[in-house]
KEROFI-922459 format. One record per residue: x, y, z of N, C-alpha, C, O, CB in turn; residue in three letters. Coordinates in pm, whole numbers, padded with zeros to 5 digits, always signed. Atoms other than C-alpha are relative to their C-alpha. Glycine has a CB too. Layout:
<atoms>
XYZXYZXYZXYZXYZALA ...
</atoms>
This chain:
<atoms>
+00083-00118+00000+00000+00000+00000+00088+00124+00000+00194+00108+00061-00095+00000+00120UNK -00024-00117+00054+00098+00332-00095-00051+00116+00147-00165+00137+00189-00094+00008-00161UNK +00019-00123-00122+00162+00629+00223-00044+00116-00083+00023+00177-00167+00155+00047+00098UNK +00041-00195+00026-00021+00956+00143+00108+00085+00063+00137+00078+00182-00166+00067+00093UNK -00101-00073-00072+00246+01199+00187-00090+00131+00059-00046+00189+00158+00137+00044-00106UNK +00065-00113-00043-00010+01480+00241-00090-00019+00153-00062+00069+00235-00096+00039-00125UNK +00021+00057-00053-00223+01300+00493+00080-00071+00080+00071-00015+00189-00051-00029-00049UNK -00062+00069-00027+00007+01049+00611-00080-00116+00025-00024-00200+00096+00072+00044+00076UNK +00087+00133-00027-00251+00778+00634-00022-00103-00143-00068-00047-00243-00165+00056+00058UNK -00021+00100+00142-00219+00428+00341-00138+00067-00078-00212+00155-00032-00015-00219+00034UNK +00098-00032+00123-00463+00477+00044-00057-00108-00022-00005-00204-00078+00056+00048-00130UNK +00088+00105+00054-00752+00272+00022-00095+00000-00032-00188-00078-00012-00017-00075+00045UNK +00165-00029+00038-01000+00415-00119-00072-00112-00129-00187-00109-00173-00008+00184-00072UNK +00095+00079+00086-01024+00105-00382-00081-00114+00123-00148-00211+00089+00103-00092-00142UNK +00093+00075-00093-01181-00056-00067-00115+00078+00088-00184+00044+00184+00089-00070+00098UNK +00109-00139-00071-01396+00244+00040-00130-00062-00080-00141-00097-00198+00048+00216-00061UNK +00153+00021+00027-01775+00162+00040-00142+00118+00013-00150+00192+00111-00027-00111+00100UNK +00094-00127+00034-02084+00409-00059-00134-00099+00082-00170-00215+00064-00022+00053-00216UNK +00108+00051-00068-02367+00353+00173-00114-00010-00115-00112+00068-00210-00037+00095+00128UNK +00090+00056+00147-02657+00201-00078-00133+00176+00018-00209+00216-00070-00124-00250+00042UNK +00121-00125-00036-02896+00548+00077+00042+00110-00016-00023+00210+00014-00057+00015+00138UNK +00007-00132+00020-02650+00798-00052+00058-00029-00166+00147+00036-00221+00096+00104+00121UNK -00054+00033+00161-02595+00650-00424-00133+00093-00101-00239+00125-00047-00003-00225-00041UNK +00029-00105+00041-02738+00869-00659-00143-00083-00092-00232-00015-00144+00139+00086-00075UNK +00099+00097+00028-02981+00545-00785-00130-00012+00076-00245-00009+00032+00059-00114+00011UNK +00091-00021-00104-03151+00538-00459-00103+00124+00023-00225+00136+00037+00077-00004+00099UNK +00089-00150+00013-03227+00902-00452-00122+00046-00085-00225+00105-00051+00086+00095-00045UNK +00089-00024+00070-03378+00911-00774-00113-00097+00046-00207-00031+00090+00044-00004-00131UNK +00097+00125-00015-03607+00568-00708-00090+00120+00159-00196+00182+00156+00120-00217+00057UNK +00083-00099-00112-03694+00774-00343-00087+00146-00097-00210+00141-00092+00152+00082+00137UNK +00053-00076+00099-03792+01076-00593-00120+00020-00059-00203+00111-00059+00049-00019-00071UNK +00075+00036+00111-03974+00922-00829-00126-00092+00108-00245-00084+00080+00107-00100-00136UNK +00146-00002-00088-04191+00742-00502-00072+00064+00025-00191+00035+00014-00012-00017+00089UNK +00085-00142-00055-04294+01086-00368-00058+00021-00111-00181+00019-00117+00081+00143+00053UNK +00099-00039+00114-04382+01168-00690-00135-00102-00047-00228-00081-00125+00097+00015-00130UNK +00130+00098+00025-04617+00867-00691-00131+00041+00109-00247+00080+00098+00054-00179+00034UNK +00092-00017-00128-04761+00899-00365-00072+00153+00007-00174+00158+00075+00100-00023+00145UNK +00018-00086+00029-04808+01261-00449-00121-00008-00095-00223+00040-00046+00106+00044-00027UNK +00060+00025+00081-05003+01177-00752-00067-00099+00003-00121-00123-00105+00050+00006-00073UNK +00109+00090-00026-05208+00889-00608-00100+00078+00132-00215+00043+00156+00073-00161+00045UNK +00077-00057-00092-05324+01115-00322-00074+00105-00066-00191+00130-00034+00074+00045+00109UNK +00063-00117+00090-05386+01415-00588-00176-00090-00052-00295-00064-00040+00142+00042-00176UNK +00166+00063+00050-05628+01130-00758-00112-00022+00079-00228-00018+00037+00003-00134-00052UNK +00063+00022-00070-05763+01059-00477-00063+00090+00080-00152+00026+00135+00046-00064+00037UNK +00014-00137-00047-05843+01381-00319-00107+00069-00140-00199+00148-00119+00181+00080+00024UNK +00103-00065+00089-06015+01465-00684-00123-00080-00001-00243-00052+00004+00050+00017-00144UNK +00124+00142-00015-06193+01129-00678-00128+00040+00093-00247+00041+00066+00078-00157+00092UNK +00092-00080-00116-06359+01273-00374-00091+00081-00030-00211+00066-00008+00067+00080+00084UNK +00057-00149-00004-06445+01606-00461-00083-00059-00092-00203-00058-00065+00091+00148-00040UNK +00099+00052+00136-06587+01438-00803-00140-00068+00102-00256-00025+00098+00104-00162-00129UNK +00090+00057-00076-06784+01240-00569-00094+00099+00101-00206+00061+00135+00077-00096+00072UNK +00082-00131-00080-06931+01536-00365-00057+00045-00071-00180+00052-00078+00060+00111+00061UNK +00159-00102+00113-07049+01731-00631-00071-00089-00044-00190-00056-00043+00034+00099-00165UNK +00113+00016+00040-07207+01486-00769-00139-00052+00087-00258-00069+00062+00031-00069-00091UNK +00148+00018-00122-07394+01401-00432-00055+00157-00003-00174+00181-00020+00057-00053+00212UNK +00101-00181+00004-07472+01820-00424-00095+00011-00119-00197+00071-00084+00119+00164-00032UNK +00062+00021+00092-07630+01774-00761-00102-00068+00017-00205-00010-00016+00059-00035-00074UNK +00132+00053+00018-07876+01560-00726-00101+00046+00087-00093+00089+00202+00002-00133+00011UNK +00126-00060-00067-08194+01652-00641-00062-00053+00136-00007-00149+00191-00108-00013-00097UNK +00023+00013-00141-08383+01641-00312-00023-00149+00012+00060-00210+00080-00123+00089+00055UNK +00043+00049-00038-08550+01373-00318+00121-00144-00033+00136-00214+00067-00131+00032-00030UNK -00124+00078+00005-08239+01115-00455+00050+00044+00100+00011-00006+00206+00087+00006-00112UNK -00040-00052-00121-08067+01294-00229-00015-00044+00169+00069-00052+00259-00052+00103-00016UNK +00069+00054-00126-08293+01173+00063-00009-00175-00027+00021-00263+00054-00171+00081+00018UNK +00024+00189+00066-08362+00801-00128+00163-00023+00053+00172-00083+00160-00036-00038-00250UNK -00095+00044+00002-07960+00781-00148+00064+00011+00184+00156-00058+00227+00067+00071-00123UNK -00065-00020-00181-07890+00888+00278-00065-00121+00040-00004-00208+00103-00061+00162+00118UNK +00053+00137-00072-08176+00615+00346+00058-00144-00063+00020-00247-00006-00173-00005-00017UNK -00001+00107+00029-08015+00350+00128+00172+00001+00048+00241-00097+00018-00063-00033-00148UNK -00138+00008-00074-07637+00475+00335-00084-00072+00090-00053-00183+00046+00098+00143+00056UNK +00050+00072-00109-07852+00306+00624+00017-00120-00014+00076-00188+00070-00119+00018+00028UNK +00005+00137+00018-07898-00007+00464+00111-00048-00041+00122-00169-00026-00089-00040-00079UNK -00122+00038+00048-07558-00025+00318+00066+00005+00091+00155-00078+00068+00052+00058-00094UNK -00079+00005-00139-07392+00029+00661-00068-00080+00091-00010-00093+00199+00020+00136+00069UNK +00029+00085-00067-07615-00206+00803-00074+00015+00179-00075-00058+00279+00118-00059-00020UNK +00002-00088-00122-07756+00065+01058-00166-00053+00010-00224-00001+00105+00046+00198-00021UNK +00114+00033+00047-08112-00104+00949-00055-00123+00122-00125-00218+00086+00023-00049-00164UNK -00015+00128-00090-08122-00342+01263-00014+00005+00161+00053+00096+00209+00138-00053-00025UNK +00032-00041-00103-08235-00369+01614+00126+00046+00059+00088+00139+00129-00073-00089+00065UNK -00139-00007-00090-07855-00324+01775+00016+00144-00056+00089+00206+00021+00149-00127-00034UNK +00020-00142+00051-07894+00031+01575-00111+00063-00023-00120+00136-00121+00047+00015-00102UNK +00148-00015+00030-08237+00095+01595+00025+00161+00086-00054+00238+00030-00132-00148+00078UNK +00020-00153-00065-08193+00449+01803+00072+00083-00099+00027+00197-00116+00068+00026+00165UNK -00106-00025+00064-07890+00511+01559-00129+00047-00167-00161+00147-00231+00136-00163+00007UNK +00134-00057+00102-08178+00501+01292-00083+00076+00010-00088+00166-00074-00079-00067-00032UNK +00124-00065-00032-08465+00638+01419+00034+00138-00021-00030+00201-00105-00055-00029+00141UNK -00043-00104+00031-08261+00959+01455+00018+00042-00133-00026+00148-00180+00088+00005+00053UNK -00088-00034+00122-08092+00951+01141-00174+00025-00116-00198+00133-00170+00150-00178-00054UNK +00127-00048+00069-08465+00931+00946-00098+00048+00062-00187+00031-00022-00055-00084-00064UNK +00021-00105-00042-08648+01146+01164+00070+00137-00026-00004+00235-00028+00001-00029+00098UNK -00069-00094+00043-08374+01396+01074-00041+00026-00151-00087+00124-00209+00139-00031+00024UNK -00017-00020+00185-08361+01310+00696-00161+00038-00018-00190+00116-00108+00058-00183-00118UNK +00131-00045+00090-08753+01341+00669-00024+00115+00023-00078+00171-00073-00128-00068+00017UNK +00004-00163-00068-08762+01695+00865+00051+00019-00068-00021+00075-00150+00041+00064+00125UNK -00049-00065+00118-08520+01771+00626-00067+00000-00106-00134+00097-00140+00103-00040-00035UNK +00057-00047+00106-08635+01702+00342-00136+00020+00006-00167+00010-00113+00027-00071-00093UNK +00164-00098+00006-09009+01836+00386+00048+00136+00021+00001+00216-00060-00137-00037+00141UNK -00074-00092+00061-08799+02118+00442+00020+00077-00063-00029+00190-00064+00038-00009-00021UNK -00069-00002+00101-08616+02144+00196-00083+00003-00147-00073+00092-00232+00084-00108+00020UNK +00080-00013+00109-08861+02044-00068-00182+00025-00022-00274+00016-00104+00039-00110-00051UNK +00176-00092+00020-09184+02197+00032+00059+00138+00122-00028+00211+00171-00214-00142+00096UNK +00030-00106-00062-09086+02452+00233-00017+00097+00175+00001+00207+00226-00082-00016-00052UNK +00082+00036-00132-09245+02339+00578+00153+00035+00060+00260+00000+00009-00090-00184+00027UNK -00104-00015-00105-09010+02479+00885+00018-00083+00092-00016-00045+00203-00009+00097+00063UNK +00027+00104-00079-08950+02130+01041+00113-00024+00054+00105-00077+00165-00055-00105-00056UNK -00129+00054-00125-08592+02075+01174-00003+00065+00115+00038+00015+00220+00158+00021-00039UNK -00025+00006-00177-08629+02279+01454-00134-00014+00058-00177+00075+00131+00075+00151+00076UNK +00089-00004-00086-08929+02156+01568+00011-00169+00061+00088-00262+00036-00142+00057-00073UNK +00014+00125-00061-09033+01875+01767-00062-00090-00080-00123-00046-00177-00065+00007+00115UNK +00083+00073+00081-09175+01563+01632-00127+00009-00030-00166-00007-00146+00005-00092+00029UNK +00133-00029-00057-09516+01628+01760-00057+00116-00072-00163+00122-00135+00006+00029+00151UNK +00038-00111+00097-09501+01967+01617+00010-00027-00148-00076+00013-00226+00083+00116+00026UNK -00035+00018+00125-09355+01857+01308-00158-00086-00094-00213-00050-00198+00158-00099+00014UNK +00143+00029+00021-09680+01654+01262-00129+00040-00004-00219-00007-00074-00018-00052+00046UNK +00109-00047-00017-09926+01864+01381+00022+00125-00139-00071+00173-00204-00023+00046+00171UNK +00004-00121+00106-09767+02142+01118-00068-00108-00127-00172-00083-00187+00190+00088-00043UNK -00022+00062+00152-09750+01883+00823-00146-00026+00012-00190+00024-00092+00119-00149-00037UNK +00103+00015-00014-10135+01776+00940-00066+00130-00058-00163+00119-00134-00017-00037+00124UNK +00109-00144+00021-10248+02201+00903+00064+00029-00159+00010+00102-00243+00033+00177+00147UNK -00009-00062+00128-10059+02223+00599+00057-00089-00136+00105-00038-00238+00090+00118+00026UNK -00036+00110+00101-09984+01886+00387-00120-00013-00049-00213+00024+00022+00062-00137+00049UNK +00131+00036+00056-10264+01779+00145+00008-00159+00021-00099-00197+00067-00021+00052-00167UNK -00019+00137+00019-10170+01406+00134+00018-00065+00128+00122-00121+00163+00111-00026-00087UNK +00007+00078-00063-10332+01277+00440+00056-00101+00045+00100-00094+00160-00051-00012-00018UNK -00024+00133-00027-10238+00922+00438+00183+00015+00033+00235-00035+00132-00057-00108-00146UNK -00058+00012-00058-09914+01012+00414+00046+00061+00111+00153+00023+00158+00037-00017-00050UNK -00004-00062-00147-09931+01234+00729+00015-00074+00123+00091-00056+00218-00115+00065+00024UNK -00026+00064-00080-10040+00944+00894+00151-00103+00009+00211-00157+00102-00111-00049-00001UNK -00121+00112-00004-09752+00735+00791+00143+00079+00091+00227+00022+00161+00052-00045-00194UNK -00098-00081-00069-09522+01014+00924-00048+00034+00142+00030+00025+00237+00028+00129-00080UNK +00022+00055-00155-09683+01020+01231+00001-00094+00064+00034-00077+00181-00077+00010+00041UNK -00046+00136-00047-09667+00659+01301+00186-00008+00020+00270-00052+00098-00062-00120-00129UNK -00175+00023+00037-09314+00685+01188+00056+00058+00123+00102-00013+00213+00073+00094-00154UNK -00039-00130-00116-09222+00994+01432-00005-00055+00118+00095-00095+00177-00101+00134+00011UNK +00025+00047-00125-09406+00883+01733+00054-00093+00020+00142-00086+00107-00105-00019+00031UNK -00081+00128-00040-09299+00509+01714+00110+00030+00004+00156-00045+00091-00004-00112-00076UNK -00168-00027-00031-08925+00642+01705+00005+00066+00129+00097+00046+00209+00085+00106-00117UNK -00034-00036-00136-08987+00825+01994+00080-00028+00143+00161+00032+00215-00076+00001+00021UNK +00022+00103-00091-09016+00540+02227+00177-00031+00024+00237-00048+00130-00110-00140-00071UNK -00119+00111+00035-08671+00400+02085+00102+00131+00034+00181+00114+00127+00007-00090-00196UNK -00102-00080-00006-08466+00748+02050+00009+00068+00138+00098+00151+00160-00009+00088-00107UNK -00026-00121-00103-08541+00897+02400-00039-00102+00105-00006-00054+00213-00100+00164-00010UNK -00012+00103-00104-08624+00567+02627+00070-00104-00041+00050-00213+00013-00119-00048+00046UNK -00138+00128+00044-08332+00348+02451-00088-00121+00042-00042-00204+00121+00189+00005+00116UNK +00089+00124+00045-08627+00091+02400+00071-00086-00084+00154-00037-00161-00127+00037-00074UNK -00042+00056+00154-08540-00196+02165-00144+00001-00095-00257-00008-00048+00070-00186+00010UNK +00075+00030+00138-08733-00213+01825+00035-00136-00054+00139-00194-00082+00039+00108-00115UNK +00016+00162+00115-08862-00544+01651+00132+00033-00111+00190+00140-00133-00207-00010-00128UNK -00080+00003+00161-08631-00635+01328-00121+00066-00085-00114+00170-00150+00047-00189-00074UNK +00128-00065+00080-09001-00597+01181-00029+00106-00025-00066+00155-00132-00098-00014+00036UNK +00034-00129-00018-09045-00312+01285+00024+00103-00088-00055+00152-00169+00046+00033+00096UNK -00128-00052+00064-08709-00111+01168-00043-00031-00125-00039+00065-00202+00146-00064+00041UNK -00066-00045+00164-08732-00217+00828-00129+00013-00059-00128+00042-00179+00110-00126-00099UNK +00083-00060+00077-09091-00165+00764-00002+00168+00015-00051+00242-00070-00126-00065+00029UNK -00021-00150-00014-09021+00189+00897+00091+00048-00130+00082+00149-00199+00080+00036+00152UNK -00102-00037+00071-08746+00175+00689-00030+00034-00158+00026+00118-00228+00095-00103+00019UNK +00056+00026+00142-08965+00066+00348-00110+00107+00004-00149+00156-00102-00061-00163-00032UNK +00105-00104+00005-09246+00328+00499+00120+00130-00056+00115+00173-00171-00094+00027+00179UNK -00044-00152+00065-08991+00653+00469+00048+00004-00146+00038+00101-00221+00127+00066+00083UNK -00036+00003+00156-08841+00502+00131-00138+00079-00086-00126+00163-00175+00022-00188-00056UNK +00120-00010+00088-09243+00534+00018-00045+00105+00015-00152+00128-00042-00099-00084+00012UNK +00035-00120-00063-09273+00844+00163+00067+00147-00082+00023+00250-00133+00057-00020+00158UNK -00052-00095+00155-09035+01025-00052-00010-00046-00099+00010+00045-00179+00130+00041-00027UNK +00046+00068+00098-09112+00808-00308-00105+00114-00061-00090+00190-00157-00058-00145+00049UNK +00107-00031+00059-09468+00931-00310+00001+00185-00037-00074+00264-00094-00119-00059+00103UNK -00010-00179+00022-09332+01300-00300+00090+00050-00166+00131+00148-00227+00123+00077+00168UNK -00135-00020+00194-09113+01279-00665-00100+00037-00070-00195-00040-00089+00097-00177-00113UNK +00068-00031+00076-09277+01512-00877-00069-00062-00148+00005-00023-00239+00053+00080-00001UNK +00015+00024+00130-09440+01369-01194+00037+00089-00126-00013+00192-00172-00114-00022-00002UNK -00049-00068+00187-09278+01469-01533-00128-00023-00073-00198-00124-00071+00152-00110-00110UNK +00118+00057+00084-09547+01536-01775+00085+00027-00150+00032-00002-00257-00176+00098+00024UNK 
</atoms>
């Protein structure tokens, strides 16, 4: 081996080793990840938004059809969530009567919410169905009662029919 006269220490740099995390291979490959992960979160982040607007778009009553069929797709449709429901469509139907007639129903009580929709809905029958609906949730959302399976999902097939019967006819 060969003395460095400047240094004074042998010369061995043909045995000198490059850590594999500062080679100029590595760097780029690290690089070119960020730039992935960057650009799979970008998609994903638009994916989203795409997905929002087109829930803001649709009209009320999809709108209300598609929140009651998040129930059934999360599986919230079931006595072990039966208060978890009751709320959630008690909310959505105050909303949308609302929303698509007009009626000032989220901040009222159930009771009220019925007695308004009674002085100023034309479509009886379904008044009563929304009063059955209302009241029977009562029981469940404010004395943590259980509800039949039966019960729940004919409630569940009553509010479907309920905005159902409210979708304007196209002529």
């Amino acid at each position: 081996m060969k003395l460095n006269e400047k240094t004074g220490l042998y010369e061995n740099y043909g045995l000198w080793h490059v850590p594999f995390w500062q080679t100029q291979k590595f760097q780029l490959a690290v690089e070119i990840f960020a730039c992935l992960v960057v650009l799979c979160s970008a998609f994903f982040l638009i994916r989203k938004y795409m997905q929002y607007r087109k829930r803001k778009k649709l009209v009320l009553w999809d709108q209300a059809l598609l929140e009651l069929s998040y129930l059934k797709r999360d599986q919230k449709v079931d006595v072990a969530h039966g208060k978890e429901f009751y709320l959630t469509v008690s909310v959505l139907l105050k909303k949308y009567f609302q929303d698509r007639f007009g009626y000032d129903l989220v901040s009222k009580t159930d009771d009220e919410a019925v007695q308004y929709l009674q002085e100023h809905y034309t479509d009886l029958h379904g008044v009563e169905e929304i009063k059955k609906l209302l009241q029977g949730s009562e029981i469940i959302k404010f004395a943590n009662a259980q509800a039949a399976q039966e019960q729940i999902e004919h409630d569940y097939l009553c509010a479907t029919a309920i905005i159902t019967r409210t979708i304007p006819v196209r002529k």
